[in-house]
C-alpha positions in Angstrom: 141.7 74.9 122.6 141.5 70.8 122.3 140.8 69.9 118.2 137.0 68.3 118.0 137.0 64.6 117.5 134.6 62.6 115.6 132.4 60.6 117.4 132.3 57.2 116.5 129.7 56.0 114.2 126.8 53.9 116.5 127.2 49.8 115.4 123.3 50.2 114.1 124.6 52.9 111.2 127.5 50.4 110.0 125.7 48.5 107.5 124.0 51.7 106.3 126.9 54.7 106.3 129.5 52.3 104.4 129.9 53.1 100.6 127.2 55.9 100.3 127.1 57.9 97.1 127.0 61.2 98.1 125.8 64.1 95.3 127.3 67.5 96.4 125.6 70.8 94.6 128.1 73.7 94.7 131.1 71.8 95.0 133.1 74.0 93.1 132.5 77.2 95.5 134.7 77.7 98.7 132.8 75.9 101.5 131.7 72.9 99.3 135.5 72.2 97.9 136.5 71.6 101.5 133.8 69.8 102.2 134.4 67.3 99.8 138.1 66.9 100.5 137.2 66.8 104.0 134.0 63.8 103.2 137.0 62.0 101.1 139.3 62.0 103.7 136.8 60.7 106.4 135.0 58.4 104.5 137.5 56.4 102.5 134.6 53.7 101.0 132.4 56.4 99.9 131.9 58.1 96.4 131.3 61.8 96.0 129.6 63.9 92.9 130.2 67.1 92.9 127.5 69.0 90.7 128.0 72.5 89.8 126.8 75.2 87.6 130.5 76.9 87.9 128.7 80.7 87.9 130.2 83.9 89.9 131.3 81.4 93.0 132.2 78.1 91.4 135.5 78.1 89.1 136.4 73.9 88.2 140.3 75.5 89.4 138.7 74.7 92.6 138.7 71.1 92.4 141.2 70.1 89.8 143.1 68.3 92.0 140.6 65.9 93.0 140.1 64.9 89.3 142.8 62.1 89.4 140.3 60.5 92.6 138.5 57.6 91.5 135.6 58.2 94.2 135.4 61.6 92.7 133.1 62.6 89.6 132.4 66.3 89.0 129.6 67.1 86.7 129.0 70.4 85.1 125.4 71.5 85.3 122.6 73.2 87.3 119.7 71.4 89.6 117.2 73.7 87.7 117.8 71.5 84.4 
């Protein structure tokens, strides 16, 4: 099976896709850790916040090893507060 590729971003979305700040709920969960190594990875001028209650699905062991990543804030906390 051929790997996806990304399609390339269209020349309109430049100015507007560079250096987003990007706020992630759930990060610490399965799906959203990889998602936020993966948005790192492809999106090297971006900054990512990962807020996350840490209940049954979240543990902070998830993402300790992003902690040393500059673009990479995690925040403790629920959207309900």
């Amino acid at each position: 099976m051929p790997k996806a590729r990304r399609k390339p971003m269209p020349a309109n979305c430049a100015p507007l896709c560079n250096n987003m700040n990007l706020l992630v709920t759930g990060g610490a969960g399965f799906i959203g850790s990889h998602f936020i190594r993966h948005w790192l990875r492809m999106h090297p001028a971006d900054t990512v916040v990962n807020l996350d209650a840490l209940t049954y699905a979240g543990h902070a062991e998830t993402v300790a090893d992003l902690a040393e990543e500059s673009r990479y804030r995690f925040l403790e906390g629920s959207i309900l507060d």
